[in-house]
N, CA, C and O atoms as a Tripos MOL2 file, in Angstrom:
@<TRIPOS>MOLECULE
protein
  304   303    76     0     0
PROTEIN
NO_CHARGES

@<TRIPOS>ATOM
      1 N           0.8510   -1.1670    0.0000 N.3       1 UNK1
      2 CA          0.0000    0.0000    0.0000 C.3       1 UNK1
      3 C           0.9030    1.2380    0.0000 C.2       1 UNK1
      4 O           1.8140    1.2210    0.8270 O.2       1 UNK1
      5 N           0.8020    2.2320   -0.7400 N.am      2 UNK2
      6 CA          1.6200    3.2810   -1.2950 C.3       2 UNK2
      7 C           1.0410    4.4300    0.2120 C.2       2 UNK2
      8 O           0.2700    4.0790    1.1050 O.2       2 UNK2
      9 N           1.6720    5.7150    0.0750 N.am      3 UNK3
     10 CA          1.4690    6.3600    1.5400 C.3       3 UNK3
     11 C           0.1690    7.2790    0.8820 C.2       3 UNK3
     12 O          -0.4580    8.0290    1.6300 O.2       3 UNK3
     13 N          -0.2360    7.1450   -0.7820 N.am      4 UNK4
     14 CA         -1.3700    8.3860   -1.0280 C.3       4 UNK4
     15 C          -2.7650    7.3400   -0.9210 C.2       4 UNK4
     16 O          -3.8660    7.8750   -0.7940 O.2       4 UNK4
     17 N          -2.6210    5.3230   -0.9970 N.am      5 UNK5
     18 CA         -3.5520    4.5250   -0.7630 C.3       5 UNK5
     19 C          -3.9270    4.8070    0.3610 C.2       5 UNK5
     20 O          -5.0700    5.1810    0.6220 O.2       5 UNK5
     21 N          -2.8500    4.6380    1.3220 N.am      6 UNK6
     22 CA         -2.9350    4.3820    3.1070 C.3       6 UNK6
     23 C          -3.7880    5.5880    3.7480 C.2       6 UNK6
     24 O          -4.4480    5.4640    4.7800 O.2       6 UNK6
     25 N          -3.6760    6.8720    2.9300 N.am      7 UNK7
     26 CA         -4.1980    8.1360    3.4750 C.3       7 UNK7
     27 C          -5.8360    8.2170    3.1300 C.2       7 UNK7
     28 O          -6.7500    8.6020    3.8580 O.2       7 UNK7
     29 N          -5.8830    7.6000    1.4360 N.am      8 UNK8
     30 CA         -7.1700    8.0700    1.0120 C.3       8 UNK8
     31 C          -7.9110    6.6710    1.6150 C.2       8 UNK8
     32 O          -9.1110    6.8200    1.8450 O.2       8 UNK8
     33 N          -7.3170    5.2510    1.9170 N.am      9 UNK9
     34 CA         -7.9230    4.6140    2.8950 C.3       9 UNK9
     35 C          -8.4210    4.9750    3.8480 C.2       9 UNK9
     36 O          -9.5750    4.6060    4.0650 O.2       9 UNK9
     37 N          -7.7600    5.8190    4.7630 N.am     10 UNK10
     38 CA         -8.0280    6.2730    6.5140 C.3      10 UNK10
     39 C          -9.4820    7.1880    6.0590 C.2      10 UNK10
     40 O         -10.5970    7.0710    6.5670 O.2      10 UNK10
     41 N          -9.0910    8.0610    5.0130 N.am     11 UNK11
     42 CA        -10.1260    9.0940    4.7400 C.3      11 UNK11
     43 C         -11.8330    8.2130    4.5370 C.2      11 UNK11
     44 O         -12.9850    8.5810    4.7670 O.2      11 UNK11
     45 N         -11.4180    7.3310    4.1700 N.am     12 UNK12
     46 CA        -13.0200    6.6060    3.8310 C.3      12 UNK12
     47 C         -13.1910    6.1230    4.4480 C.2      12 UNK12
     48 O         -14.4160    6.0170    4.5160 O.2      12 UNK12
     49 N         -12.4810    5.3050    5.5510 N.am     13 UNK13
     50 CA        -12.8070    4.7030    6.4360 C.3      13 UNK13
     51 C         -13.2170    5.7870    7.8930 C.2      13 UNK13
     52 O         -13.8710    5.4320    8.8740 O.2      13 UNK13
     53 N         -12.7300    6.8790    7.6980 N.am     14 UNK14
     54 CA        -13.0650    8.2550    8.8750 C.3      14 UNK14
     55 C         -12.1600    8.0180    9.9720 C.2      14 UNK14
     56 O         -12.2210    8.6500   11.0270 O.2      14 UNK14
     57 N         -11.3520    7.1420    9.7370 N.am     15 UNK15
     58 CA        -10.3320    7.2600   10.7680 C.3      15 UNK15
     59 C          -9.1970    7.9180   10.7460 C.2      15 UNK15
     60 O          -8.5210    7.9460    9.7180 O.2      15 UNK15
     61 N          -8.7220    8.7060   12.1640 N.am     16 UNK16
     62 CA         -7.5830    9.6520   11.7610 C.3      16 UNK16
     63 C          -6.1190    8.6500   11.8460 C.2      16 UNK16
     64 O          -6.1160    7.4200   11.8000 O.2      16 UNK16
     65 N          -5.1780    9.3470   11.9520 N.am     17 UNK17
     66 CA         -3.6470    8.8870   11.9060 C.3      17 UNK17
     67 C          -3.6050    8.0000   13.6170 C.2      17 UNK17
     68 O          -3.3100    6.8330   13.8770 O.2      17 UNK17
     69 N          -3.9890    9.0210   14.4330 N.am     18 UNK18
     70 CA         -4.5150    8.5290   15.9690 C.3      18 UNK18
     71 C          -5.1850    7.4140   16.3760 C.2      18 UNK18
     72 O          -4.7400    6.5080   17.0810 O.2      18 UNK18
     73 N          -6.8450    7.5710   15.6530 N.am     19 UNK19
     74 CA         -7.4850    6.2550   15.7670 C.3      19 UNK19
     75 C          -6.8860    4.8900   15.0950 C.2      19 UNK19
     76 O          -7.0800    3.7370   15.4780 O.2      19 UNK19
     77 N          -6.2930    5.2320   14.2520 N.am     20 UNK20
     78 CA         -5.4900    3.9670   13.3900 C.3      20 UNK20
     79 C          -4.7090    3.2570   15.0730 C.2      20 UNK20
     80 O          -4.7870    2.1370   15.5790 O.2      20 UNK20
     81 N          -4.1360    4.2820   15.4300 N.am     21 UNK21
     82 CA         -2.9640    3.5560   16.3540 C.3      21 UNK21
     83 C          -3.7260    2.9710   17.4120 C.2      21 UNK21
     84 O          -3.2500    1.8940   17.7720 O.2      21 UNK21
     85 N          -4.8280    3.3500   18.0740 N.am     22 UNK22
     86 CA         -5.5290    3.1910   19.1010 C.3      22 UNK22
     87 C          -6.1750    2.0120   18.5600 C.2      22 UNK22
     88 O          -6.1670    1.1410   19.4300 O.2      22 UNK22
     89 N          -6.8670    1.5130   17.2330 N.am     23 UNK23
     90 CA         -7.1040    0.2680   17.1420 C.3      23 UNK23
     91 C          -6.6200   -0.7950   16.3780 C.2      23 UNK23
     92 O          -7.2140   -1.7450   15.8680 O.2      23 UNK23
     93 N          -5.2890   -0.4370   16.3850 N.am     24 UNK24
     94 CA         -3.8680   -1.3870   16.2800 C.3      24 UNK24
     95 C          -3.6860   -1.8540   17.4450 C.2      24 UNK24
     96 O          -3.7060   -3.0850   17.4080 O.2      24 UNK24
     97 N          -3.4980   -1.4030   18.5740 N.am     25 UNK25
     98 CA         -3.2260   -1.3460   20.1870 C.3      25 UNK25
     99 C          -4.4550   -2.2870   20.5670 C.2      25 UNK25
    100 O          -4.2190   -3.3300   21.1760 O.2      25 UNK25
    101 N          -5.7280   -1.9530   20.2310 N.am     26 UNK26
    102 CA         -6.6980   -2.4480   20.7040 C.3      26 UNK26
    103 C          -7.1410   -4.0130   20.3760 C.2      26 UNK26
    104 O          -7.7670   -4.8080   21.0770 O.2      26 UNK26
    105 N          -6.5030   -4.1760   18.8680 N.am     27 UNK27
    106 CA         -6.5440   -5.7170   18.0940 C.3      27 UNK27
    107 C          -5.1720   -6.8300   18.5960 C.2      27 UNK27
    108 O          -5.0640   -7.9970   18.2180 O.2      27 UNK27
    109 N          -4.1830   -6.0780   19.5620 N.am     28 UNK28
    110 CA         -3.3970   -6.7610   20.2900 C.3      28 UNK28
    111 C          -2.3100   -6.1710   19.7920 C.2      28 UNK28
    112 O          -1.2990   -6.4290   20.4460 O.2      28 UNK28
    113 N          -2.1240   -5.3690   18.7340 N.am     29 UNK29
    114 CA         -0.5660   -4.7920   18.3970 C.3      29 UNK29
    115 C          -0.2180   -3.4810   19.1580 C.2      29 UNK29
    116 O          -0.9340   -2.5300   19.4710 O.2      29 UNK29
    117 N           1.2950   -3.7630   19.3880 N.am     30 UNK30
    118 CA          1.6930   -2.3870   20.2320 C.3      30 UNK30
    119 C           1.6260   -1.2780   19.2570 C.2      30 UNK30
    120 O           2.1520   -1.2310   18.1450 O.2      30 UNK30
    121 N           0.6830   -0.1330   20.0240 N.am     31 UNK31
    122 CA         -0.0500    0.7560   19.3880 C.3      31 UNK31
    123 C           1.5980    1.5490   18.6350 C.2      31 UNK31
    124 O           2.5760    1.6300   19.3790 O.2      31 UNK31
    125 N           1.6670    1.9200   17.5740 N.am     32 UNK32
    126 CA          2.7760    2.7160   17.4130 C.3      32 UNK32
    127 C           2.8970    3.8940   17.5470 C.2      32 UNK32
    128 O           1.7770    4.4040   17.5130 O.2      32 UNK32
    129 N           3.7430    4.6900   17.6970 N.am     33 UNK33
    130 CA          4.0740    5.7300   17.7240 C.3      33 UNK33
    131 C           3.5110    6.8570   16.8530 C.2      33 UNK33
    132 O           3.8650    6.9890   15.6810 O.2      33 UNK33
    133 N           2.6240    7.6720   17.4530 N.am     34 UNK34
    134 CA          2.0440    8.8970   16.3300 C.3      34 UNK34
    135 C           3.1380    8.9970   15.1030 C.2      34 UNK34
    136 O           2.8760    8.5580   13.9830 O.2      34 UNK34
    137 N           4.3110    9.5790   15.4130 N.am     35 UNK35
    138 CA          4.9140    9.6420   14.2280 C.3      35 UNK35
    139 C           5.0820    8.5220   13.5810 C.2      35 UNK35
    140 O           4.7290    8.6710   12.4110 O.2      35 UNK35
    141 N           5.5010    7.3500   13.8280 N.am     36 UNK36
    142 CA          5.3450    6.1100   12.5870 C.3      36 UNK36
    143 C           4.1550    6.1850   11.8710 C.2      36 UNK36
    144 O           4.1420    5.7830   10.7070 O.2      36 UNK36
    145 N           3.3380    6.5560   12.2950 N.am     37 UNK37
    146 CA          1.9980    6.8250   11.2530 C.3      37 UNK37
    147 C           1.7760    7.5190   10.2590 C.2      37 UNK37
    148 O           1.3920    7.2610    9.1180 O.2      37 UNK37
    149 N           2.2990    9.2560   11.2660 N.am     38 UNK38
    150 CA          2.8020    9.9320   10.2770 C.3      38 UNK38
    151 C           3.6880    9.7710    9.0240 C.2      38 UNK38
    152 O           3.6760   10.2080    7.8730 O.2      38 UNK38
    153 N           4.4090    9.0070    9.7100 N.am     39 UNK39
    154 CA          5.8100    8.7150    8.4490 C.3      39 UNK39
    155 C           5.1300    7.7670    7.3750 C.2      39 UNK39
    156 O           5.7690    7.7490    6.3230 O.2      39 UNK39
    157 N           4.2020    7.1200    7.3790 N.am     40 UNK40
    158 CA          3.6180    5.8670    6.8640 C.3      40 UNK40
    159 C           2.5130    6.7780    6.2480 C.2      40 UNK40
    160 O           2.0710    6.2640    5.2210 O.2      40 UNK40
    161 N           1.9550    7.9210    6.5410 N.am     41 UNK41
    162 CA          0.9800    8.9180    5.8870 C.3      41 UNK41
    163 C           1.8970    9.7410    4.9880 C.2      41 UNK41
    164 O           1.2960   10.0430    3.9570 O.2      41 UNK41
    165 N           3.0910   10.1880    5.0230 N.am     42 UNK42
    166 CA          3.8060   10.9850    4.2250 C.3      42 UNK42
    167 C           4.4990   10.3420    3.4070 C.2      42 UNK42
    168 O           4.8820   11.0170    2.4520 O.2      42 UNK42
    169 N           4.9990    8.6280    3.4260 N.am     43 UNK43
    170 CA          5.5700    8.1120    2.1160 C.3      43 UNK43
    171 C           7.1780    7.8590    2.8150 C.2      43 UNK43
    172 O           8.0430    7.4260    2.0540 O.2      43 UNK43
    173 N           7.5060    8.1140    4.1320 N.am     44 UNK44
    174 CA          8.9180    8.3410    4.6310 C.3      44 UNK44
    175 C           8.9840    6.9510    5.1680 C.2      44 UNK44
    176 O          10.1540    6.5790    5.2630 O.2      44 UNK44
    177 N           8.3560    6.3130    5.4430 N.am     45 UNK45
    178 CA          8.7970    4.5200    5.8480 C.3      45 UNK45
    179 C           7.1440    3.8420    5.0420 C.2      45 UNK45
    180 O           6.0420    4.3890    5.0240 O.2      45 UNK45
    181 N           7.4580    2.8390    4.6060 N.am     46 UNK46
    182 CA          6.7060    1.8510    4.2680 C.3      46 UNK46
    183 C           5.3950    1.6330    5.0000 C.2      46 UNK46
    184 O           5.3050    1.4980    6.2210 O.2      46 UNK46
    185 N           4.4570    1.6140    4.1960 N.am     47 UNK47
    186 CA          3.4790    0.8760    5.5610 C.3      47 UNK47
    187 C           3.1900   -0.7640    5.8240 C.2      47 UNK47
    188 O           2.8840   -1.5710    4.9460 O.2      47 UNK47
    189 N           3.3150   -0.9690    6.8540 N.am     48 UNK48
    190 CA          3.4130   -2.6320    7.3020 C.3      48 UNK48
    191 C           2.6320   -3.4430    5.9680 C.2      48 UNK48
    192 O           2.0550   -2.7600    5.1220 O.2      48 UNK48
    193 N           2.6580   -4.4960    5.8940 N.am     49 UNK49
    194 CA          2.1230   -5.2830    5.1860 C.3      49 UNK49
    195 C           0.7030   -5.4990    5.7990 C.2      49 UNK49
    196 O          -0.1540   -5.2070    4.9640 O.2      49 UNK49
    197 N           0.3200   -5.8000    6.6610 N.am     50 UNK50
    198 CA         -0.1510   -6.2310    7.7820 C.3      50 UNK50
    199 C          -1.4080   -5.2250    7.9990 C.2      50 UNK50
    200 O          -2.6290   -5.3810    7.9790 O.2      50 UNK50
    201 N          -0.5550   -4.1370    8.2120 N.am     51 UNK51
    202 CA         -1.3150   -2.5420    8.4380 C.3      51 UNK51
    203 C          -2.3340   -2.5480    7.1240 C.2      51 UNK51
    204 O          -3.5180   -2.3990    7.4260 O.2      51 UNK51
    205 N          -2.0560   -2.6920    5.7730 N.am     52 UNK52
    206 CA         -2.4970   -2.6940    4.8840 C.3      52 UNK52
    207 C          -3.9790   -3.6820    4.3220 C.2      52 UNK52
    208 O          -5.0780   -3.5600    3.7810 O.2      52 UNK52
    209 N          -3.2150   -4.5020    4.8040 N.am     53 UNK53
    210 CA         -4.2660   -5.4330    4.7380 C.3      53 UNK53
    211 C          -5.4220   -5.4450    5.5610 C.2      53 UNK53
    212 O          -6.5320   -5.8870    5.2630 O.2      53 UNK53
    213 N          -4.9390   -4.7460    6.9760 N.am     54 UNK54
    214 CA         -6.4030   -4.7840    7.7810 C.3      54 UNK54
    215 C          -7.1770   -3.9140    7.5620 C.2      54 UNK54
    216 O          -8.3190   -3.9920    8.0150 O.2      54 UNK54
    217 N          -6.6950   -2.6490    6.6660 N.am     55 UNK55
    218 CA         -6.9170   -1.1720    6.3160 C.3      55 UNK55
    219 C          -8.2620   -1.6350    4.9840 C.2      55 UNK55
    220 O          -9.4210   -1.2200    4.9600 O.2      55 UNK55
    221 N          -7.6480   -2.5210    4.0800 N.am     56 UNK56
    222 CA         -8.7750   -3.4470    3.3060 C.3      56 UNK56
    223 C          -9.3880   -4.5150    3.7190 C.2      56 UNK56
    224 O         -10.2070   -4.9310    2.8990 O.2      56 UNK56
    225 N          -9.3150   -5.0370    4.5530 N.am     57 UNK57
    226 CA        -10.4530   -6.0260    4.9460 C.3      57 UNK57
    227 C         -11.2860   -5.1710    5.5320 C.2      57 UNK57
    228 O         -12.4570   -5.4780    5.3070 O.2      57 UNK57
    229 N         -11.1070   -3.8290    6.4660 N.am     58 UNK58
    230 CA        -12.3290   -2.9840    6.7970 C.3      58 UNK58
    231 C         -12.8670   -2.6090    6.2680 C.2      58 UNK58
    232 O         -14.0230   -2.3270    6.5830 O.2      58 UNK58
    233 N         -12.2150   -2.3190    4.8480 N.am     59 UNK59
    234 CA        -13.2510   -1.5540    3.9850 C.3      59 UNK59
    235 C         -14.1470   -2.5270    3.5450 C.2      59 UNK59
    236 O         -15.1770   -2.2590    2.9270 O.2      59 UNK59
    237 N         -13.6870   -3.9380    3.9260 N.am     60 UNK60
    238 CA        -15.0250   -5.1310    2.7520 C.3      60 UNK60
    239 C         -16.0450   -5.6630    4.1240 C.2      60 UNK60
    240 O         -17.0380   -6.3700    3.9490 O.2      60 UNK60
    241 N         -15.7610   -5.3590    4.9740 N.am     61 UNK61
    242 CA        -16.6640   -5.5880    5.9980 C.3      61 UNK61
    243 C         -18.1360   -4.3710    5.9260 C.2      61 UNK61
    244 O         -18.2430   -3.1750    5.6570 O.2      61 UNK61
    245 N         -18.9120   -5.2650    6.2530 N.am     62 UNK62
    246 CA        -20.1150   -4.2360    6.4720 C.3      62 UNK62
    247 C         -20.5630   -3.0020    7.2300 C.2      62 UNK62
    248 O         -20.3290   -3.0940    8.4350 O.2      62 UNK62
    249 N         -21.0180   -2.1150    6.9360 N.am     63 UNK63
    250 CA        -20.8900   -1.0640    8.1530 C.3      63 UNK63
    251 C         -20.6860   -1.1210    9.7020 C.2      63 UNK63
    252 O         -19.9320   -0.6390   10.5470 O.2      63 UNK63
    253 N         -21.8770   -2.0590    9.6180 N.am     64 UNK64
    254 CA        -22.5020   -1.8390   10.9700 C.3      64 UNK64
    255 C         -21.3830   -2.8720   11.9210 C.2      64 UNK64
    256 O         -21.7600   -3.2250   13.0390 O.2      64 UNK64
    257 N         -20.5630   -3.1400   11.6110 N.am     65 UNK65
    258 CA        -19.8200   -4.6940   11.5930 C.3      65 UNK65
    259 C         -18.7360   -3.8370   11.8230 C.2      65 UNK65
    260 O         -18.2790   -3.9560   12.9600 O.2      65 UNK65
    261 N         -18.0180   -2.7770   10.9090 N.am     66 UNK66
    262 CA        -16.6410   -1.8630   10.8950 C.3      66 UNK66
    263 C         -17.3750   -0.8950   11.4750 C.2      66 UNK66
    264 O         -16.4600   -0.1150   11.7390 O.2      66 UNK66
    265 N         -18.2410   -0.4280   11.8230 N.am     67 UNK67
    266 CA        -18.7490    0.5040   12.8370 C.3      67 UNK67
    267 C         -18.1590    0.0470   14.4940 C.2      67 UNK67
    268 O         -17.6460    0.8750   15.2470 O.2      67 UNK67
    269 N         -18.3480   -1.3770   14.8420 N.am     68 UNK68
    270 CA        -18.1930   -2.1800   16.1320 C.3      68 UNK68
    271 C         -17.0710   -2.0450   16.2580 C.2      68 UNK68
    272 O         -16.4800   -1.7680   17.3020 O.2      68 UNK68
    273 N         -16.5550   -2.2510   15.0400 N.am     69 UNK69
    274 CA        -14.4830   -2.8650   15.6010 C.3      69 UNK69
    275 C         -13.6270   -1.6020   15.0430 C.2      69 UNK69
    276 O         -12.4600   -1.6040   14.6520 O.2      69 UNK69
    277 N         -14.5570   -0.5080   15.1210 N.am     70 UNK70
    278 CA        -13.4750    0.9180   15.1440 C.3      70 UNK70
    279 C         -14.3340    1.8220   16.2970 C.2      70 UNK70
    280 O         -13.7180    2.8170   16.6810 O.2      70 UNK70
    281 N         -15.3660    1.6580   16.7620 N.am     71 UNK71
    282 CA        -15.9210    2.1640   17.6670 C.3      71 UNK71
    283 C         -15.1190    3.2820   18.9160 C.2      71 UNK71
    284 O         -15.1050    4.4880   19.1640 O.2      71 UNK71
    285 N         -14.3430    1.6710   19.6120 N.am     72 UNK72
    286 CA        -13.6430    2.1910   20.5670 C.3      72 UNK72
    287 C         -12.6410    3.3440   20.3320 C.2      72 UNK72
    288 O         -12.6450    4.3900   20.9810 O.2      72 UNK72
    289 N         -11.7220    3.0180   19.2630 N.am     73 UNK73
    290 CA        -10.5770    3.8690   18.8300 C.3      73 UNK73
    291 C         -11.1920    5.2230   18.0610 C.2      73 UNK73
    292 O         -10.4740    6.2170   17.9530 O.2      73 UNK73
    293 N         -12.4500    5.2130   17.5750 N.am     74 UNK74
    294 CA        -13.0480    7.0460   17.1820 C.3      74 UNK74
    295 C         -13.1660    7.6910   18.5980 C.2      74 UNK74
    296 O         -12.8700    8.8840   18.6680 O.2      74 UNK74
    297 N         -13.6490    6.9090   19.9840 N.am     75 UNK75
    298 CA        -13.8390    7.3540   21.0810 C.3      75 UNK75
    299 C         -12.9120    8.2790   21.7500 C.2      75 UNK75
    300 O         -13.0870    9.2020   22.5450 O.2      75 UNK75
    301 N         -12.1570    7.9030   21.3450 N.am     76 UNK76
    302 CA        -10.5550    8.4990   22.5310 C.3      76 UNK76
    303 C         -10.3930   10.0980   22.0170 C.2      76 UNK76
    304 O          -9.5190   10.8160   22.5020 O.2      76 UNK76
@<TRIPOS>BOND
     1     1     2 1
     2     2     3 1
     3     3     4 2
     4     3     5 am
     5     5     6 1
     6     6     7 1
     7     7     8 2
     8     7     9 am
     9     9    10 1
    10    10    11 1
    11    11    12 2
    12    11    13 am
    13    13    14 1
    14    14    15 1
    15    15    16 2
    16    15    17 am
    17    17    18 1
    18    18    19 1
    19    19    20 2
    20    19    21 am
    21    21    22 1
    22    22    23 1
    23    23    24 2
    24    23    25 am
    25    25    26 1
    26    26    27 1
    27    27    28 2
    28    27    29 am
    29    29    30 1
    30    30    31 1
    31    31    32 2
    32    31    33 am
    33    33    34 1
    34    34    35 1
    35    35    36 2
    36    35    37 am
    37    37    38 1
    38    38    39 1
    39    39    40 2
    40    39    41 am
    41    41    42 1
    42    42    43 1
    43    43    44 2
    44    43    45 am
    45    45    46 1
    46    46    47 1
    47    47    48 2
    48    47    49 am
    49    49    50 1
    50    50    51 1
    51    51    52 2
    52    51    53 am
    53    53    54 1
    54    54    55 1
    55    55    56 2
    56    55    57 am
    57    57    58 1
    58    58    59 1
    59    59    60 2
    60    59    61 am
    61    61    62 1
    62    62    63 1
    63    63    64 2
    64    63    65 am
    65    65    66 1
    66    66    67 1
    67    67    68 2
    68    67    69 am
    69    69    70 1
    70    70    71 1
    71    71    72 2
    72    71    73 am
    73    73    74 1
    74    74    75 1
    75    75    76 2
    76    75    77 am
    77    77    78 1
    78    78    79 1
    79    79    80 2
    80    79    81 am
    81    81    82 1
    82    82    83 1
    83    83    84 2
    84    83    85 am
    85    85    86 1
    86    86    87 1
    87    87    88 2
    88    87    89 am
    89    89    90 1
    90    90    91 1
    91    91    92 2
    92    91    93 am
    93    93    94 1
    94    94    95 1
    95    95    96 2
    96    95    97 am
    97    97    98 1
    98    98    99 1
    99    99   100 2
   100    99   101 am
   101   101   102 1
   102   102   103 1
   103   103   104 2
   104   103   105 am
   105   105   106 1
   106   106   107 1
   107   107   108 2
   108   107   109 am
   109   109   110 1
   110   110   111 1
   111   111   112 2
   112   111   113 am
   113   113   114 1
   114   114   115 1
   115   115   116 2
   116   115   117 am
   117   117   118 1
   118   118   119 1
   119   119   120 2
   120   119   121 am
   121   121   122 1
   122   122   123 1
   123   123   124 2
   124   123   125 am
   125   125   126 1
   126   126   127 1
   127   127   128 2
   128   127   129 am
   129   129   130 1
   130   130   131 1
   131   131   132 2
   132   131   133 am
   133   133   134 1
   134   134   135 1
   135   135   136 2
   136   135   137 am
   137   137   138 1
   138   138   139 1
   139   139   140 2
   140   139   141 am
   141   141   142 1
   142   142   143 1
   143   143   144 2
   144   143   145 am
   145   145   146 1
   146   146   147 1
   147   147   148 2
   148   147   149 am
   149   149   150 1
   150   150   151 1
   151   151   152 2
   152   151   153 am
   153   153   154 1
   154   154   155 1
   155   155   156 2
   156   155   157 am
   157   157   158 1
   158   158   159 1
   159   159   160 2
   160   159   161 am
   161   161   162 1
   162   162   163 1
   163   163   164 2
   164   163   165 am
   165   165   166 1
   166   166   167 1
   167   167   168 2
   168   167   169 am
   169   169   170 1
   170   170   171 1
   171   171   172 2
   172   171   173 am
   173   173   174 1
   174   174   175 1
   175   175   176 2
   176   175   177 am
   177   177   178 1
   178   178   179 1
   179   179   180 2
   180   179   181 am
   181   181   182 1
   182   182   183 1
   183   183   184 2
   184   183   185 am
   185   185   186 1
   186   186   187 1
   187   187   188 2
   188   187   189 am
   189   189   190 1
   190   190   191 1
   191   191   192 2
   192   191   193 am
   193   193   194 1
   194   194   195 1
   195   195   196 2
   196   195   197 am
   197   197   198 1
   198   198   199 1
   199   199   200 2
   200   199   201 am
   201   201   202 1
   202   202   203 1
   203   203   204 2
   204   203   205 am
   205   205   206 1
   206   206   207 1
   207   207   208 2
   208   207   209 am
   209   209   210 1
   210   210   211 1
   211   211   212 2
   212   211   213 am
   213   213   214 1
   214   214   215 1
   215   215   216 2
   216   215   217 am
   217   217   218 1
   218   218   219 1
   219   219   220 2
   220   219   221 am
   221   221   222 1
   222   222   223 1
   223   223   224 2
   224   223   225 am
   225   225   226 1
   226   226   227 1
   227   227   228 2
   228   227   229 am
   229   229   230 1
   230   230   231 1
   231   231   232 2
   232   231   233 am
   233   233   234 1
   234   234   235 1
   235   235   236 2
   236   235   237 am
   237   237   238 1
   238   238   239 1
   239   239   240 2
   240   239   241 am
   241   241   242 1
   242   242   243 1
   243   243   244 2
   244   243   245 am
   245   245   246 1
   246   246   247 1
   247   247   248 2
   248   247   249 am
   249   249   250 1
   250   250   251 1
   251   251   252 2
   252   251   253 am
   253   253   254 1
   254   254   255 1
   255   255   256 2
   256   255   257 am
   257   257   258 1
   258   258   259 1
   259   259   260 2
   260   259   261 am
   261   261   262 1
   262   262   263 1
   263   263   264 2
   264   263   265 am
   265   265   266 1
   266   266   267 1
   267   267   268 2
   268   267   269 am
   269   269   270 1
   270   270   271 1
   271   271   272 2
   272   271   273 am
   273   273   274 1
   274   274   275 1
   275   275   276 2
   276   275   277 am
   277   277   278 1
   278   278   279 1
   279   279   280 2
   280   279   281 am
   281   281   282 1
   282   282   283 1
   283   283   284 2
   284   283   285 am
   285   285   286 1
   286   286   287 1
   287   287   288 2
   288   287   289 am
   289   289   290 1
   290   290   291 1
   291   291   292 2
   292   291   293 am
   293   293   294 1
   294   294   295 1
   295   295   296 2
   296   295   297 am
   297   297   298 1
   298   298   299 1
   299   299   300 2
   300   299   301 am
   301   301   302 1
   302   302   303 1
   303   303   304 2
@<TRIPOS>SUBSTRUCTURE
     1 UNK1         2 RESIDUE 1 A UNK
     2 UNK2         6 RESIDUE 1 A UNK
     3 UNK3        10 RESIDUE 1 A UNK
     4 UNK4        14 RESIDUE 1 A UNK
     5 UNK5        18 RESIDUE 1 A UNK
     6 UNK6        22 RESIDUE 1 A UNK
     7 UNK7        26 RESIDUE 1 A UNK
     8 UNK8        30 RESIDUE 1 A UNK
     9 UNK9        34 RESIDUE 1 A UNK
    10 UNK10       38 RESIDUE 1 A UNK
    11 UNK11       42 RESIDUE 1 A UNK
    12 UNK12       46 RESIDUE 1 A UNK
    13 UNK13       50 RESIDUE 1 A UNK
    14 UNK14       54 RESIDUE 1 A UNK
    15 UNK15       58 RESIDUE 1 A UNK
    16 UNK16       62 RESIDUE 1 A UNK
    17 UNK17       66 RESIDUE 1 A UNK
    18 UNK18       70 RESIDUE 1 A UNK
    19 UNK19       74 RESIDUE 1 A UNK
    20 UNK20       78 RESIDUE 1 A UNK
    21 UNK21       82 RESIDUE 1 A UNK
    22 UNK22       86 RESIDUE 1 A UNK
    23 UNK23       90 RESIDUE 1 A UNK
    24 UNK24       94 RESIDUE 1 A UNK
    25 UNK25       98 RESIDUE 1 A UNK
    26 UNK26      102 RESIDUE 1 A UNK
    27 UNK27      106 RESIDUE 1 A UNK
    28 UNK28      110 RESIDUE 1 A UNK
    29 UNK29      114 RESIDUE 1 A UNK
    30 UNK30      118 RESIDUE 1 A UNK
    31 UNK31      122 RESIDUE 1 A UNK
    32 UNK32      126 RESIDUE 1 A UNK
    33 UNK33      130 RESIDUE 1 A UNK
    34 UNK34      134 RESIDUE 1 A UNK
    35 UNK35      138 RESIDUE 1 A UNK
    36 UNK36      142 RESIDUE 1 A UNK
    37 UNK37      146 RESIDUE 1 A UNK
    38 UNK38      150 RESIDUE 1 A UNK
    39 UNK39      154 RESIDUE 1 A UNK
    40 UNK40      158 RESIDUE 1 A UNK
    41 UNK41      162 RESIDUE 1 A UNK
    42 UNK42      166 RESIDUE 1 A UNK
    43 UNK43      170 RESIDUE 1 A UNK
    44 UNK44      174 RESIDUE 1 A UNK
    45 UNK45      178 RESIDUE 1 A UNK
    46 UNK46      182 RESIDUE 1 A UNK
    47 UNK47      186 RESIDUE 1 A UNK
    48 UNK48      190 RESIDUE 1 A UNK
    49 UNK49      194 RESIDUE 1 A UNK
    50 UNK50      198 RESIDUE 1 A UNK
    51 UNK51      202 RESIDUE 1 A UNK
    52 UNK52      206 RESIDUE 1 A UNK
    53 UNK53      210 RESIDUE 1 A UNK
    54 UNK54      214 RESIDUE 1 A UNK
    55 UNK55      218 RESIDUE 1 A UNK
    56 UNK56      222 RESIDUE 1 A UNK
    57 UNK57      226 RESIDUE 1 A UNK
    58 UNK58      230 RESIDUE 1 A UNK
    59 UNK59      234 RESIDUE 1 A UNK
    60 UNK60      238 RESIDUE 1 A UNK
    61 UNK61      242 RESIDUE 1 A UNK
    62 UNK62      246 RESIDUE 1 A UNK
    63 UNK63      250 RESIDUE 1 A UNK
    64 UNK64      254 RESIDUE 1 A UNK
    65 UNK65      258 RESIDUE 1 A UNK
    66 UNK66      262 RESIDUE 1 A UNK
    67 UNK67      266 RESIDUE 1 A UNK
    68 UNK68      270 RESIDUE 1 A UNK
    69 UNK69      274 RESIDUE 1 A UNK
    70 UNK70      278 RESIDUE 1 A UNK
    71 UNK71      282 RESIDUE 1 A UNK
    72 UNK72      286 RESIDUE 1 A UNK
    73 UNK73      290 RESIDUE 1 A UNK
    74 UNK74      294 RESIDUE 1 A UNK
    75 UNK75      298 RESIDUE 1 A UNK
    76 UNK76      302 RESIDUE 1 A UNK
């Protein structure tokens, strides 16, 4: 996933750079560092493989379904 996919991903999905990390942290991964996100939003480090993939399986999940399992992390 390129850093202009990863961004216009977050954008449709309504999650910010923040909530990304908060429900990385929350699915059992150590939440990363605001700036690794950043850097992964600007094109300056890679984004995980991993990161990517969960970034598209949310989008193929159903609302009300990716509504539940981003819930917590829009909260904060």
């Amino acid at each position: 996933m390129t850093d202009d996919e990863f961004t216009e991903t977050l954008r449709r999905l309504g999650l910010s750079q923040a909530a990304l990390a908060r429900l990385l942290d929350d699915l059992g991964e150590q939440q990363p560092a605001p700036t690794t996100v950043w850097r992964w939003a600007d094109g300056r480090s890679r984004v995980p493989i991993g990161v990517g993939a969960l970034l598209r399986l949310l989008e193929q999940l159903p609302t009300d379904l990716r509504s539940q399992v981003t819930r917590k992390a829009l909260r904060a």
